[in-house]
Residue frames as qw, qx, qy, qz and C-alpha x, y, z in Angstrom:
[[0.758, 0.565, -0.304, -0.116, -203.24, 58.80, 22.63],
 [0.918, -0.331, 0.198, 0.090, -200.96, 56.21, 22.89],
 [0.092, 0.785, -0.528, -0.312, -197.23, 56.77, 22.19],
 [0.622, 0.638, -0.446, -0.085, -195.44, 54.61, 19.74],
 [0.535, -0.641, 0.550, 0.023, -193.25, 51.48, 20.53],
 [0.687, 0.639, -0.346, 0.000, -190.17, 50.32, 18.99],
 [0.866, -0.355, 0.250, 0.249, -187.54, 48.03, 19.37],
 [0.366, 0.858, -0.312, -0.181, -184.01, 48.65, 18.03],
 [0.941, -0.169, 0.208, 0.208, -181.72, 45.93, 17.53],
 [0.644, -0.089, 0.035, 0.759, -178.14, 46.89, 17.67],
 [0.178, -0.963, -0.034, 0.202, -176.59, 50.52, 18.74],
 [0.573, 0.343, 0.314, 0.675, -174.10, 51.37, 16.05],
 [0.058, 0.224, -0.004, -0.973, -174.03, 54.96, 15.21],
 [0.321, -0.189, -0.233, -0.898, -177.21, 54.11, 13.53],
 [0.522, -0.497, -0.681, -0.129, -179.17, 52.31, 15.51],
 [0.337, -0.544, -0.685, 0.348, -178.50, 54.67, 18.11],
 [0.154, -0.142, 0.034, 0.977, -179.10, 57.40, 16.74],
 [0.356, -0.288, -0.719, -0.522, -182.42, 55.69, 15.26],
 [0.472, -0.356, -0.753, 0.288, -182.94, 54.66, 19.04],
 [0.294, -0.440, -0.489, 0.694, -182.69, 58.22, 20.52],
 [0.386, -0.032, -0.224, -0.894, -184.68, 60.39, 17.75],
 [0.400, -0.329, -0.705, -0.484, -187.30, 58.16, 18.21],
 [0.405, -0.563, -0.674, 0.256, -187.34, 58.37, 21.89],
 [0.125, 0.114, 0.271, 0.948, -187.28, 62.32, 21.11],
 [0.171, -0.001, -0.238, -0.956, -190.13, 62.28, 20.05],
 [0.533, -0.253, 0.314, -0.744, -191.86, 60.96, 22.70],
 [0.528, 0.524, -0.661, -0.097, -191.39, 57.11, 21.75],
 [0.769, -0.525, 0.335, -0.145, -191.33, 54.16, 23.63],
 [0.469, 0.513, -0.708, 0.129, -187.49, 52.38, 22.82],
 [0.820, -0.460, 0.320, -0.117, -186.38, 49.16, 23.75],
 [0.429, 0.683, -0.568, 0.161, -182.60, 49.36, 22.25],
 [0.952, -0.132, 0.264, -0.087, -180.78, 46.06, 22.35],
 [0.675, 0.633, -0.374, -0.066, -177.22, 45.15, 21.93],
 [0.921, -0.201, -0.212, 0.259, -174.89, 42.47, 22.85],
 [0.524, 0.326, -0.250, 0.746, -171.61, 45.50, 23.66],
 [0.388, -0.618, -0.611, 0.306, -172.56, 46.76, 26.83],
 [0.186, -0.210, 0.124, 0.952, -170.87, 50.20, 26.27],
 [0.000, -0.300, -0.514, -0.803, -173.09, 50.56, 23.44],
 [0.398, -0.486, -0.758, 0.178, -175.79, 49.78, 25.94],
 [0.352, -0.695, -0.367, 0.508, -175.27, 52.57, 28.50],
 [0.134, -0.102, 0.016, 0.986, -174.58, 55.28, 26.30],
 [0.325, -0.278, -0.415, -0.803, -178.23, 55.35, 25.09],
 [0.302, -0.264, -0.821, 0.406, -179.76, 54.13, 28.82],
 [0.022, -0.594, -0.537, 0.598, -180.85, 56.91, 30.37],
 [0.039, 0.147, -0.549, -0.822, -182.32, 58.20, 26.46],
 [0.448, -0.062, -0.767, -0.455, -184.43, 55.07, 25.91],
 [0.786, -0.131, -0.466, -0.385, -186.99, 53.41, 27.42],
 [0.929, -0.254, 0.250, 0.095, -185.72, 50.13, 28.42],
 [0.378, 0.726, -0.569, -0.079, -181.89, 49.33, 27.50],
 [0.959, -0.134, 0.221, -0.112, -180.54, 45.66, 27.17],
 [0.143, -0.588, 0.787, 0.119, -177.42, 43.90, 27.11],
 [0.708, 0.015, 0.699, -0.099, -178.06, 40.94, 25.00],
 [0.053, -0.358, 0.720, 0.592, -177.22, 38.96, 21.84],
 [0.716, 0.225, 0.437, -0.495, -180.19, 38.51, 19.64],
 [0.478, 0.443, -0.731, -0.202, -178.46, 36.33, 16.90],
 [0.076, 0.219, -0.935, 0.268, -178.17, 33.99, 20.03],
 [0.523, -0.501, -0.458, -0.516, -181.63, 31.73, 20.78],
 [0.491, -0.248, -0.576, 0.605, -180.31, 31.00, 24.32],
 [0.345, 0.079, -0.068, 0.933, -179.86, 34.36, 24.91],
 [0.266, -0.293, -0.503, -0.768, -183.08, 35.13, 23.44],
 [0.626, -0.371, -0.686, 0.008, -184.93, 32.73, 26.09],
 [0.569, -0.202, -0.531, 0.594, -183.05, 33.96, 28.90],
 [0.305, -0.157, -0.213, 0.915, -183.54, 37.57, 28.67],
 [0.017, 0.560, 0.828, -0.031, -186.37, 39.72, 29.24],
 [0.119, 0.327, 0.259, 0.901, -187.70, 42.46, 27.82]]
């Protein structure tokens, strides 16, 4: 069976808290926020973790998930 995948955009208290029950529970996360801090506290939780502003389309272009 294939696990689950989710993207979280921004890592607030809820989004990362959204970011690391879901990778719990066995989850694939790809948690996304432009405040690097926010970034690395849920890294080695999630998935993938990204530094990047998705409001911005630049940004958007530039950076790969």
């Amino acid at each position: 069976m294939n696990s689950k995948q989710y993207a979280v955009l921004g890592l607030g208290i809820f989004g990362s808290t959204v970011a690391t029950t879901l990778a719990e529970y066995g989850c694939e996360v790809i948690a996304v926020d432009q405040d690097e801090s926010c970034v690395e506290r849920v890294a080695d939780e999630v998935t993938k973790a990204v530094v990047a502003n998705v409001t911005d389309q630049e940004d958007r272009k530039s950076t790969r998930l």
